[in-house]
C-alpha positions as CSV (number, residue, x, y, z in Angstrom):
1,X,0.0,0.0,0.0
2,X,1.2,4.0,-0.8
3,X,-0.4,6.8,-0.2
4,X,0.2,10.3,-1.6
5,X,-1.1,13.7,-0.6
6,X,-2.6,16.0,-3.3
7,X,-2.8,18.9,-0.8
8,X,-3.7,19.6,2.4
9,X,-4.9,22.7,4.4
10,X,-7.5,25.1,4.9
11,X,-8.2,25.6,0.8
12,X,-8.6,21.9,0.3
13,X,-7.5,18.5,0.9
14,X,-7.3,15.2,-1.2
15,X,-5.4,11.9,-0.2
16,X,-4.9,9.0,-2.9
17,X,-4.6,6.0,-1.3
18,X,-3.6,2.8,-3.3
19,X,-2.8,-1.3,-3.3
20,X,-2.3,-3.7,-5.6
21,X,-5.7,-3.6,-6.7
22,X,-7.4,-0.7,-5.1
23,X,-7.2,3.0,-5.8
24,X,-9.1,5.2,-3.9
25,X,-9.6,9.0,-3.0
26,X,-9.8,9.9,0.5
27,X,-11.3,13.5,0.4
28,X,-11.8,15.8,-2.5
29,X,-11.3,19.4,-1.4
30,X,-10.6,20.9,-4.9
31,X,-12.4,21.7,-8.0
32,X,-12.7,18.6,-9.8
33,X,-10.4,20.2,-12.9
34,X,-7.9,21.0,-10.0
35,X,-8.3,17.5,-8.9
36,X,-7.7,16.0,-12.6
37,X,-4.6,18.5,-12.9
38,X,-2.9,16.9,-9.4
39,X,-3.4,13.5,-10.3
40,X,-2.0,13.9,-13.5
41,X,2.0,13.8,-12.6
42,X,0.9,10.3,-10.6
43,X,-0.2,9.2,-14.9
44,X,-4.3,9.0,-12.9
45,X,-6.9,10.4,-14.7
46,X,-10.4,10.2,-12.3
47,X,-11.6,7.6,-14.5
48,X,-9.2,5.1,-12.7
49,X,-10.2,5.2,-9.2
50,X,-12.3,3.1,-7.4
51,X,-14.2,5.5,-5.6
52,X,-14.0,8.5,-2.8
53,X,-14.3,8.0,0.5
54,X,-15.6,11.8,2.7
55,X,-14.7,12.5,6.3
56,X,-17.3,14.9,6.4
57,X,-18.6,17.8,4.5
58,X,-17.1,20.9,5.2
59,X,-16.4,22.4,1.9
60,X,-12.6,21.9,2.0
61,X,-13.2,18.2,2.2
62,X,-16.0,17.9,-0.5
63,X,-15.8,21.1,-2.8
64,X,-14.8,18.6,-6.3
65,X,-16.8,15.2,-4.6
66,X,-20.2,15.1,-6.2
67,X,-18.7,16.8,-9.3
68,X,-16.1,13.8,-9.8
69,X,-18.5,11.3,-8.8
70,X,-21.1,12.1,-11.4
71,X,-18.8,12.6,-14.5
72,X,-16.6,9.7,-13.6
73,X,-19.4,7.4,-11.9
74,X,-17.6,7.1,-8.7
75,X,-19.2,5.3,-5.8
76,X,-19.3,8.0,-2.7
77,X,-18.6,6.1,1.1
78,X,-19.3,8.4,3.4
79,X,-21.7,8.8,7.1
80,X,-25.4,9.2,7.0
81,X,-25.2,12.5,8.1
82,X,-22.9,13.6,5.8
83,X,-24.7,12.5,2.9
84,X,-27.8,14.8,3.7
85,X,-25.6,17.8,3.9
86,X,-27.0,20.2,1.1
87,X,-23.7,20.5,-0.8
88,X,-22.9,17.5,-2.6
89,X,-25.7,17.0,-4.8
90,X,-27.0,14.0,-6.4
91,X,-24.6,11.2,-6.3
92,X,-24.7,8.5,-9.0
93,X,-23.7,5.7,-6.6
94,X,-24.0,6.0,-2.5
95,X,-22.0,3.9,-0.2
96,X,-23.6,5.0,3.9
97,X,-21.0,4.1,6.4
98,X,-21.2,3.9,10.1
99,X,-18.3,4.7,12.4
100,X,-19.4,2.2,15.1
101,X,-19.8,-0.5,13.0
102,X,-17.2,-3.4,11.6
103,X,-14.9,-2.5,8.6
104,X,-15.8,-3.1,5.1
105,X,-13.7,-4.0,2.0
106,X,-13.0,-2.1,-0.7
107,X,-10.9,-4.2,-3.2
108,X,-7.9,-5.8,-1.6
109,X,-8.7,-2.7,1.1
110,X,-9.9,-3.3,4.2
111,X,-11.7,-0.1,5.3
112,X,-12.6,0.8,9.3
113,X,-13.9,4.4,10.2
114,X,-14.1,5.7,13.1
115,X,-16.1,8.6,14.7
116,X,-14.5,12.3,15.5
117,X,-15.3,15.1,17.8
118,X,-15.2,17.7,14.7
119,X,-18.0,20.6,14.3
120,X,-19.6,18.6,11.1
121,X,-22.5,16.4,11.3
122,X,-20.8,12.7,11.7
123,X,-18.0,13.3,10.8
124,X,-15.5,10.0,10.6
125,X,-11.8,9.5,9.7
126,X,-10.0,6.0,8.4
127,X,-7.5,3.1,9.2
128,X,-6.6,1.9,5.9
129,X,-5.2,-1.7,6.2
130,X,-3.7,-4.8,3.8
131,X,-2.5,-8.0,4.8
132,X,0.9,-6.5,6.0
133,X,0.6,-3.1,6.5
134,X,-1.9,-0.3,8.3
135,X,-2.4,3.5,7.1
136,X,-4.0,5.6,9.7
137,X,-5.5,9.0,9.1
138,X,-6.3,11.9,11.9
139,X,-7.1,15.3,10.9
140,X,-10.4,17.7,11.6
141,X,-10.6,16.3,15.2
142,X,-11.3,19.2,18.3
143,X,-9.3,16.7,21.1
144,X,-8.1,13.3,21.3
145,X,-10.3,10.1,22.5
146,X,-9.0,6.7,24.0
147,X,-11.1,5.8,21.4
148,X,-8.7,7.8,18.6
149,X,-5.7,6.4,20.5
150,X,-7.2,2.8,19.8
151,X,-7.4,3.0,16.3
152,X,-4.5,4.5,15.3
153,X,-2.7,1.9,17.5
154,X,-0.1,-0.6,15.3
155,X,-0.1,1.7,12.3
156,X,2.7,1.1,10.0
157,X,1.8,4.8,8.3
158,X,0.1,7.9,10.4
159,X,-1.5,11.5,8.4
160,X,-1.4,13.5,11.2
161,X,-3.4,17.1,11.6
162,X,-0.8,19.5,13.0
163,X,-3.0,22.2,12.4
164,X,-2.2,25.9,14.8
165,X,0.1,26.9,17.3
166,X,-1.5,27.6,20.2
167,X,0.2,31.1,20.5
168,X,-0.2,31.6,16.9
169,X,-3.6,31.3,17.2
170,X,-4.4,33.2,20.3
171,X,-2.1,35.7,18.7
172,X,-3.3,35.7,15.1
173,X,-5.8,37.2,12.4
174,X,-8.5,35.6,13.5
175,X,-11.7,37.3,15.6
176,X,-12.0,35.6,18.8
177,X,-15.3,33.2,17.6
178,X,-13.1,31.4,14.9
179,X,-9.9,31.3,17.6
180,X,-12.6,29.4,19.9
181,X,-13.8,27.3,17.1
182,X,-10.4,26.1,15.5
183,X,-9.0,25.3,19.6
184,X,-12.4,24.2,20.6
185,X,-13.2,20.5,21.6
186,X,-14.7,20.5,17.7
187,X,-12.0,22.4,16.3
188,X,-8.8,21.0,14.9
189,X,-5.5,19.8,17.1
190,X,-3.1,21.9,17.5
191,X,0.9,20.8,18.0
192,X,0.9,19.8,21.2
193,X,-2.2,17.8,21.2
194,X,-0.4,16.1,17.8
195,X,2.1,15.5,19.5
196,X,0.8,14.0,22.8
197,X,-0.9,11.7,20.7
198,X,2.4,10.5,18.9
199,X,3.5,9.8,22.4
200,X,0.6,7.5,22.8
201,X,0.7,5.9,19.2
202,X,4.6,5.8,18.3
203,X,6.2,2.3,18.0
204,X,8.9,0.8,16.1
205,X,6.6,-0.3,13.5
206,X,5.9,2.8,12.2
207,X,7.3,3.4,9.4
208,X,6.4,7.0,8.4
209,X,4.3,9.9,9.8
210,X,3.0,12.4,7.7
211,X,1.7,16.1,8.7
212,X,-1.2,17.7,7.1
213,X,-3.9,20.4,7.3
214,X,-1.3,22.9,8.6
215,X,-2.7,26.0,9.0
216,X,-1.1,29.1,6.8
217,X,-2.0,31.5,9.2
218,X,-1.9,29.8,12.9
219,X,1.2,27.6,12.1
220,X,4.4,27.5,10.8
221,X,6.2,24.0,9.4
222,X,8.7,24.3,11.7
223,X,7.0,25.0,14.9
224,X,4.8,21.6,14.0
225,X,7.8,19.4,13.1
226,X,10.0,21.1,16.6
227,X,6.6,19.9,18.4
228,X,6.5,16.5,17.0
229,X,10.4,15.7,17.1
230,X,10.4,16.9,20.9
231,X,7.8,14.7,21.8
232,X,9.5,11.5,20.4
233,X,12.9,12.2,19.3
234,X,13.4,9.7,17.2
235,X,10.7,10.3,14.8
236,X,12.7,13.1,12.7
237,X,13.9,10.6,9.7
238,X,10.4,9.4,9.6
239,X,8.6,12.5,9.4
240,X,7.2,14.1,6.6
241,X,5.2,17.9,6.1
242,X,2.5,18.0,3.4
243,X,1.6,21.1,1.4
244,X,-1.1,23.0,0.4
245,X,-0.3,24.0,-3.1
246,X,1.2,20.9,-4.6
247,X,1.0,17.1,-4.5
248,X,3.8,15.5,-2.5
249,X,5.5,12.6,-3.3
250,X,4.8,8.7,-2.6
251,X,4.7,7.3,0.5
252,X,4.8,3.6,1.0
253,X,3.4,1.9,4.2
């Protein structure tokens, strides 16, 4: 299994996600002709994957989703209540998840999500797994749950929100209402909750931890990768920042 960011932040996110027999999108954030244009140094065209799967439906998650899935024919996964959000559209093919419930296959993918505190309706993320390697994804969460801390457990890959600076953010642009919401029990983690989670999570096993949904205003790259290296030391030569204007690289699990 790989995995590949086709950006991340506040103006959109998109993951592709693929095995030997699987390729999937994990959010679609983007315009759908943005989408098509960041796929195409990967040699994808929409037409090839297998489907989207949606965290939830805030319009950095879903702006390109129902677009894509009607001129491709792309089955949709995604939570009940995300689906009746007004912003998607018809879909051509609906696949209704629950976060409390067993995990499904897709492919040779075996599929689990898992329920967030986030400000959406049911909003879910994903654990990602094949017969020798798991892919855990964490990002639009306000604070961490034993319940987080169990599923990302074993991962041999982690995408990890590192989204504000706590100081940043109390000192920033933003009016006090959008500071409460972003460091809010709904909001999004910040450094030090990112990191007090690796503590939790780390093990030998994992293999590679990626960053994403950095904030442009509230964060810097290196205050998120000081934040992350300081709570496990050794995690620096497996650590990896996404960005928001480009596509990064490969990553295998």
């Amino acid at each position: 299994m790989r995995f590949a960011s086709l950006g991340s932040g506040s103006r959109g996110n998109a993951t592709l996600i693929e095995s030997d027999n699987t390729r999937l999108l994990l959010d679609c954030g983007f315009p759908a002709r943005e989408l098509e244009k960041r796929l195409l140094p990967f040699g994808f065209t929409p037409e090839s994957l297998d489907g989207i799967l949606v965290t939830h439906e805030h319009q950095d998650h879903i702006r390109g989703v129902g677009v894509l899935a009607r001129r491709f024919g792309l089955p949709v996964w995604l939570t009940h209540g995300t689906l009746h959000c007004r912003h998607l559209g018809q879909l051509p093919d609906v696949r209704v998840i629950h976060g409390h419930r067993t995990s499904f296959l897709i492919g040779d993918l075996r599929v689990t999500a898992y329920p967030v505190p986030h400000d959406a309706r049911e909003p879910v993320q994903f654990v990602f797994e094949t017969s020798s390697a798991r892919f855990g994804v964490l990002t639009d969460v306000g604070v961490v749950t034993p319940h987080i801390v169990k599923m990302l457990a074993n991962c041999t890959a982690l995408l990890l929100e590192c989204n504000h600076d706590r100081e940043m953010l109390a000192n920033g642009p933003y009016p006090i209402s959008l500071q409460r919401r972003v460091g809010g029990t709904l909001g999004h983690l910040s450094n030090c909750q990112a990191a007090e989670l690796l503590e939790q999570v780390e093990h030998p096993g994992l293999k590679r931890l990626v960053v994403g949904h950095v904030s442009e205003k509230n964060n810097t790259p290196g205050l998120a990768r000081a934040a992350l290296v300081s709570a496990v030391p050794g995690i620096e030569n497996r650590l990896t920042l996404t960005c928001q204007d480009r596509a990064s690289e490969w990553f295998d699990v």
